[in-house]
N, C-alpha and C positions, 0 to 999 in steps of 0.2 A: 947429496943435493937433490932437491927433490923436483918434480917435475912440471912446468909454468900445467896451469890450470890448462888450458885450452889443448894444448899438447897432447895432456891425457887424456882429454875426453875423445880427440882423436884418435888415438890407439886403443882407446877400450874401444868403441864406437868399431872400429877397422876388426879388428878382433870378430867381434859378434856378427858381426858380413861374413868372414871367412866361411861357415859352413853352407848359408845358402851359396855363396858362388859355387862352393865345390858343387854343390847338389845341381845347380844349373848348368855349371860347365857337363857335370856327368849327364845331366838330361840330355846335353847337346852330341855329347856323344856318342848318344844311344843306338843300338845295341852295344855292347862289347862284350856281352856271354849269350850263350843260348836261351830262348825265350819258349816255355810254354806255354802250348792255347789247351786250353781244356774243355772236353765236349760233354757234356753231360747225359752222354747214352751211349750204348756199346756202338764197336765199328760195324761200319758195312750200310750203314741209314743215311738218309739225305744229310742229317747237320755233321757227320763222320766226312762224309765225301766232299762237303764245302769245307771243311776247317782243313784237310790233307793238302784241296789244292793252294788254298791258299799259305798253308804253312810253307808249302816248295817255293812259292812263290814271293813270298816275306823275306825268304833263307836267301832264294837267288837275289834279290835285292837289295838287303844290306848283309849278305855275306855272314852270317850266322845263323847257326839252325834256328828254325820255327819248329819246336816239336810235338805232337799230336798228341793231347793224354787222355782218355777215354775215363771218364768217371761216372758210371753206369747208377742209376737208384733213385730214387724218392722222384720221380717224372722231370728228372735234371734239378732239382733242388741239390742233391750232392755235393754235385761240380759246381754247379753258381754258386753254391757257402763255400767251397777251396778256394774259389775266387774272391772273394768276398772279405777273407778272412787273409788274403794273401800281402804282401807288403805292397804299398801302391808305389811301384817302381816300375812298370813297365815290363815286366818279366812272367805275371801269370796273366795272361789272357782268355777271355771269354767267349767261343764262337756261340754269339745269341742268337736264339728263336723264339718263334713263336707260342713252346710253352714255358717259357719263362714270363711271359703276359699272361698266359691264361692261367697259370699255378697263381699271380699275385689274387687270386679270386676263388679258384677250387681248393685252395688250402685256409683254412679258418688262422691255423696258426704256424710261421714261418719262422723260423733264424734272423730272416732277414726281408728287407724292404727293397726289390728291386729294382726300383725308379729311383729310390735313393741313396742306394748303397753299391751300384754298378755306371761306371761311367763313363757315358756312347763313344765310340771311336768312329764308325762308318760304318752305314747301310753297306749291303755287297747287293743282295738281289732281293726279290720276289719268285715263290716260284705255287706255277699253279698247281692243286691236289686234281687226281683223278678218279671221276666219280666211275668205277669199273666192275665188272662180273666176271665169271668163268664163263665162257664161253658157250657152254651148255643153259642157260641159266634162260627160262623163255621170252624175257625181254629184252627188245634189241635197241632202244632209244629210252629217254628221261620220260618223258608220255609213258611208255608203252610201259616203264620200270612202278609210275604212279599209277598207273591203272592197276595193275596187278597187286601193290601192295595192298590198296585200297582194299581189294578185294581176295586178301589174305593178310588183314591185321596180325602186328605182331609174328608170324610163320618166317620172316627173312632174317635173317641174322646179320650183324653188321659188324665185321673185325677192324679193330683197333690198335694200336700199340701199344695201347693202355690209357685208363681212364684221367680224363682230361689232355691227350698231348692232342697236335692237330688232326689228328685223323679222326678222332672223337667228335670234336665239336665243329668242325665241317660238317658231318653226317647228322649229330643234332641239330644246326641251323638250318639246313634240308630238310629233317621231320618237322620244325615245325613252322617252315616256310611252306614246305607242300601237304602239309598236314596229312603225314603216313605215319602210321607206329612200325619201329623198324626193335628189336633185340639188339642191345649190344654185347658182344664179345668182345670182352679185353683180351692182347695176350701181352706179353711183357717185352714185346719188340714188336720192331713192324717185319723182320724177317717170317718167323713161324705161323706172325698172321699172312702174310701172302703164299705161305708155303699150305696154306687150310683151304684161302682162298683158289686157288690153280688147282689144291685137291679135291676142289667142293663140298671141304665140310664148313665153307660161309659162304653164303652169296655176295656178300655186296662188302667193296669197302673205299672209302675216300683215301688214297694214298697218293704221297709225295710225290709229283710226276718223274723226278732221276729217280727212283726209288725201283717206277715200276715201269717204265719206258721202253726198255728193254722186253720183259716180257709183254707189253703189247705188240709190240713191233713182231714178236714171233709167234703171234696168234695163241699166246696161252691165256692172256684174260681180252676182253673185252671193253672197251673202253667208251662211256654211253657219253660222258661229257667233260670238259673242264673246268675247276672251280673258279677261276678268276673272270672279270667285266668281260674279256679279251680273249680269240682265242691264241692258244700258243703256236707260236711259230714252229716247234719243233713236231707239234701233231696238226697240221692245218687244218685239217676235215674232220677234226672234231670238235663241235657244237660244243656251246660254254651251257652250264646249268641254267646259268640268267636266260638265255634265248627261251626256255620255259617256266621259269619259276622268276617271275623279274622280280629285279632288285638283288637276286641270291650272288653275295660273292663270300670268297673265301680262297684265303692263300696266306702259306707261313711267308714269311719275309727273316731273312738272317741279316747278319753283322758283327761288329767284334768289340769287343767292350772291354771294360779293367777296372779294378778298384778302386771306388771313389777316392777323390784326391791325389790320383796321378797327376803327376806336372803335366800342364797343358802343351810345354812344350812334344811333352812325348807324344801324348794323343794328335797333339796336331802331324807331328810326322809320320805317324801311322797312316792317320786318317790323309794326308799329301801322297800317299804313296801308294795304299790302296785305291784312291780315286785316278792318282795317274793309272795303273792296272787297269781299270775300270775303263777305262779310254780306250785301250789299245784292242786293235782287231781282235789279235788270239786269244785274248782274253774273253770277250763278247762272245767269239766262237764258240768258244772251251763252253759259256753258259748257255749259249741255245743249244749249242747239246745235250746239254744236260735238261735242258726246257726251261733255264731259268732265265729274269730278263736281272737287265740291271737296274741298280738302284743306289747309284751315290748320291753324294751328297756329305755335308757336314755333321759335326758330332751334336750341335742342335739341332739340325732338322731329322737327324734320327732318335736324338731323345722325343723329339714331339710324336715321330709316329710310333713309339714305343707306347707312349700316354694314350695314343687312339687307339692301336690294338688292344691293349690292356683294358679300355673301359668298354668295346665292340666286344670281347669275346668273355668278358664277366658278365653280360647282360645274358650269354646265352648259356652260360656256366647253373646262371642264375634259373635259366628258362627249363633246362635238364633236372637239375636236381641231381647231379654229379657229385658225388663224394672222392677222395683219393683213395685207391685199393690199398 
């Protein structure tokens, strides 16, 4: 006996629903396995130390591990293509920075399209670069650092992490905001460049303020200013670059991201839960110590300052004439 028309269509119709509900019901009850964030540079660096806390803190939250996976190489190209390339289920995560913006421009030719093939979860912070020396070094202020260069083009050396991450192009928007020729030295981390830097085989270099905080704090480098509008709370008395070079700003900004076409439910629960984080004192605390500020917000208003950094730091990508080592 066969089955009235409408019937069927019903059941077929019922049928082909069946996998999206599953998919939704499983979105809704996300996590139920352990979730990796992947950082695209070795440990021990500012985006290592923001992705660690926040993975304990993702773990304590919904009760499964956030685990850290460290995918070192191509200036984080790497790790944003494992990401990229990963199932967009909510399970490989992205702690983004800010060269992930600046790569969409110093690299001619990519894997991948990062405004369109990564997508935003939630700002976490901003955190300002410090513009810093060894301690021996004869300039003791931004003035006194431009005078001197002025008057030895070229002779400073300026270490880096590597050509194009933010330590680079902070330092190039400084040359040619204050109009000094600076040397740059890559090295392939920002560990061994502050280990040259405190040794004095570099003078000068723009680093991540968690990064190098500590050793200012115990008198091994010097610390002339900091790169963002504002200064930071966590160094009060020291002077931002703009106080002498106005207009000059510069600061990586993080977040955490996933492969396009994640269900939005996921991202939205990420991003509810990192922003409640984002609220709470210890949290706030945990980042002025580290010198960063906060910075929530929704998974569109972090794509749009993604589009800003991105087109802000290709102009000066553009202005250097920066290739990728």
């Amino acid at each position: 006996m066969s089955l009235p028309r409408r019937r069927f269509l019903q059941l077929t119709a019922g049928a082909a629903a069946l996998p999206l509900v599953s998919h939704i019901a499983g979105a809704q009850d996300y996590p139920t396995r352990p979730v990796r964030i992947i950082v695209g540079f070795a440990a021990g660096g500012t985006l290592d130390i923001i992705a660690r806390m926040w993975g304990q803190w993702l773990s304590e939250r919904f009760g499964q591990p956030f685990v850290v996976e460290n995918r070192p190489g191509g200036g984080g190209n790497i790790g944003t293509e494992a990401v990229v390339r990963a199932p967009p289920d909510g399970y490989t995560l992205l702690l983004v920075g800010s060269p992930n913006m600046i790569n969409a421009t110093l690299y001619e030719k990519l894997n991948l399209n990062f405004i369109r093939d990564i997508a935003p979860i939630a700002s976490t912070d901003r955190a300002p670069l410090l513009m810093e020396v060894n301690p021996a070094f004869p300039a003791k202020s931004v003035p006194e650092f431009i005078a001197y260069a002025k008057a030895n083009p070229g002779k400073i050396n300026m270490a880096s992490a590597g050509t194009g991450t933010g330590q680079h192009v902070a330092g190039e928007l400084f040359k040619m905001m204050a109009g000094v020729d600076m040397t740059h030295v890559p090295y392939r981390s920002a560990g061994p460049a502050l280990t040259d830097l405190i040794g004095g085989q570099v003078q000068i270099m723009f680093d991540a303020l968690p990064a190098s905080i500590d050793h200012v704090r115990a008198g091994r480098l010097r610390a002339l200013a900091v790169t963002t509008a504002t200064r930071s709370e966590a160094l009060p008395d020291i002077p931002t670059v703009g106080d002498f070079v106005p207009g000059y700003e510069a600061s990586a900004v993080h977040g955490l991201g996933a492969p396009k076409d994640t269900p939005a439910v996921i991202v939205d629960k990420l991003n509810k839960a990192i922003n409640s984080a984002l609220a709470e004192s210890k949290t706030k605390a945990r980042l002025a110590d580290l010198g960063l500020t906060v910075l929530a917000g929704s998974p569109a208003e972090f794509g749009k300052l993604i589009a800003e950094e991105t087109e802000k730091w290709g102009k000066v990508v553009k202005f250097s004439g920066a290739k990728p080592d």
